[in-house]
C-alpha positions as CSV (number, residue, x, y, z in Angstrom):
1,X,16.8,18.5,17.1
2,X,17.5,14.7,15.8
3,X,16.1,15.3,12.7
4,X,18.5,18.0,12.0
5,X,21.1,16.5,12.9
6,X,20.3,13.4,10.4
7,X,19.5,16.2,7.9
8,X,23.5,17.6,8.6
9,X,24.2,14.3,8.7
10,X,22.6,13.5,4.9
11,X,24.0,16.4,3.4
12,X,27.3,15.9,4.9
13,X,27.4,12.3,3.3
14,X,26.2,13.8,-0.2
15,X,29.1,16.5,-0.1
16,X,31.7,13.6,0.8
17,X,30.4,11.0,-1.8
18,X,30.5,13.8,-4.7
19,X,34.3,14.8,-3.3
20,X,35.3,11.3,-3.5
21,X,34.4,10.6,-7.0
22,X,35.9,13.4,-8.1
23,X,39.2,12.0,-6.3
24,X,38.8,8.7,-8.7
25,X,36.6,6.3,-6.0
26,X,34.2,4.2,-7.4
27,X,31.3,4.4,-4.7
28,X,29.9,0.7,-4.5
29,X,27.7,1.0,-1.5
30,X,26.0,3.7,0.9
31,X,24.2,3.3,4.3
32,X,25.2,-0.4,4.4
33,X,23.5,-2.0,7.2
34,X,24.2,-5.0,9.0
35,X,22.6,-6.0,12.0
36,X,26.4,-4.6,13.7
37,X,26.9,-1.5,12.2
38,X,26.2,0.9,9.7
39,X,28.6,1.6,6.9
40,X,28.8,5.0,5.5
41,X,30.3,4.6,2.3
42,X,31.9,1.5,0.7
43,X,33.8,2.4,-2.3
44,X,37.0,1.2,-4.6
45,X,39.7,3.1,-5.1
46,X,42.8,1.9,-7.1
47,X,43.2,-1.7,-6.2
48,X,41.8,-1.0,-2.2
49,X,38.5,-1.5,-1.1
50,X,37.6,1.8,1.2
51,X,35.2,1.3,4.1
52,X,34.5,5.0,5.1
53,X,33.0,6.5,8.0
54,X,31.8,10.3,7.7
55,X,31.6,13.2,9.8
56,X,29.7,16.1,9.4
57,X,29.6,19.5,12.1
58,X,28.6,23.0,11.9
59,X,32.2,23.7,13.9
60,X,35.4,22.2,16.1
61,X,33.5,23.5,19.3
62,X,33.5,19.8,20.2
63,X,36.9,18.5,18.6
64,X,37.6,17.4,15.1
65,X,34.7,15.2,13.4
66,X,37.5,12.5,13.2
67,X,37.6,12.3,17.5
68,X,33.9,11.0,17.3
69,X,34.9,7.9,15.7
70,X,35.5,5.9,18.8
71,X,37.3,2.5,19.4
72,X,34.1,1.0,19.7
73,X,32.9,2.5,16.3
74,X,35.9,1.3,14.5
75,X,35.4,-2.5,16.1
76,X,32.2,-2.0,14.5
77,X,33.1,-0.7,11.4
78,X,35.4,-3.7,11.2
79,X,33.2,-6.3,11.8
80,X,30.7,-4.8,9.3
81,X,33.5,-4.9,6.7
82,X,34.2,-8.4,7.2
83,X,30.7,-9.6,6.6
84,X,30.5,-7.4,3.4
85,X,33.8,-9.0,2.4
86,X,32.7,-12.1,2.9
87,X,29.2,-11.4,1.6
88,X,30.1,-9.9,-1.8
89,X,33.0,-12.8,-2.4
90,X,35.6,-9.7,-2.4
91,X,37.9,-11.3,0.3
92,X,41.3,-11.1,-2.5
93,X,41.1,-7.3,-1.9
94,X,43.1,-4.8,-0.1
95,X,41.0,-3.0,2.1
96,X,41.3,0.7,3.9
97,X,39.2,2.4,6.8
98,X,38.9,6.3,6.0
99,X,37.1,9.0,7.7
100,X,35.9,11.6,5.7
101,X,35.4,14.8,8.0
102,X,32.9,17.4,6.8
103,X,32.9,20.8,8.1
104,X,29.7,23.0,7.3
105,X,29.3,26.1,7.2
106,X,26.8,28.8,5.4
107,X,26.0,25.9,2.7
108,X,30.1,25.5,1.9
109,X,31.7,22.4,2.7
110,X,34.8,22.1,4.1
111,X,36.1,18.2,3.5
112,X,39.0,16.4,4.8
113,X,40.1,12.5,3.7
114,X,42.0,10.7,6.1
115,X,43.5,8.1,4.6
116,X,44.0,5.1,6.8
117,X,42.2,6.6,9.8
118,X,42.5,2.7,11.7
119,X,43.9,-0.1,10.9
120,X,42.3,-3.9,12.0
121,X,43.7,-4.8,15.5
C-alpha cells in the first residue's frame, strides 16, 4: 500500500511540474531535501521564487489535498526555504508558498494552483 501511494504520489508531482511550465514557471529544483523537510518543487516564476508543496488523491473522501498541508508542514516548508535561500545566495528574491492539488482519476489529472497557500509567520 506505501508504495502506491509514493507511486500516486510520483505521478501526481510529474502532472503538476508539466502544468506549471506550461503556466510560464521555470522549475529550478524537485525533491529538495534538507535534513528538515522535503521540498516538492522549487521553481521561478516572474520575479518570485515559488516553494511548492503537492498533493495528489484518487478523491475528496478525505477533504481537499490542500487540508493535508498542516501547520507543522508549512513550518517545515519554511525552514527548508530559508536554508535553500540562503544556500543558493538567492536571498534578494520575492518568494511564494503554493500548493499544487492533484486530483486523479482514470489516468486524467485534475490540477489546482493555489497561489499563496501560506504566508511566513
Amino acid at each position: 500500500m506505501p508504495d502506491d501511494k509514493k507511486k500516486l504520489g510520483h505521478r501526481g508531482e510529474t502532472a503538476a511540474i508539466s502544468f506549471l511550465q506550461t503556466k510560464g514557471f521555470i522549475i529550478l529544483e524537485t525533491n529538495y531535501q534538507t535534513k528538515i523537510a522535503e521540498i516538492d518543487i522549487i521553481a521561478k516564476d516572474q520575479d518570485r521564487i515559488c516553494f511548492i508543496e503537492v498533493k495528489t488523491r484518487r478523491s475528496l473522501k478525505k477533504g481537499l489535498p490542500k487540508e493535508s498541508v498542516t501547520y507543522s508542514k508549512q513550518k517545515k516548508i519554511i525552514l527548508g526555504a530559508s536554508l535553500y535561500l540562503k544556500t543558493t545566495q538567492q536571498m534578494n528574491f520575492k518568494v511564494r508558498f503554493d500548493v499544487v492539488e492533484v486530483i486523479e482519476k482514470k489516468g486524467q489529472f485534475n490540477i489546482n494552483l493555489i497561489k499563496n497557500a501560506f504566508q511566513i509567520f
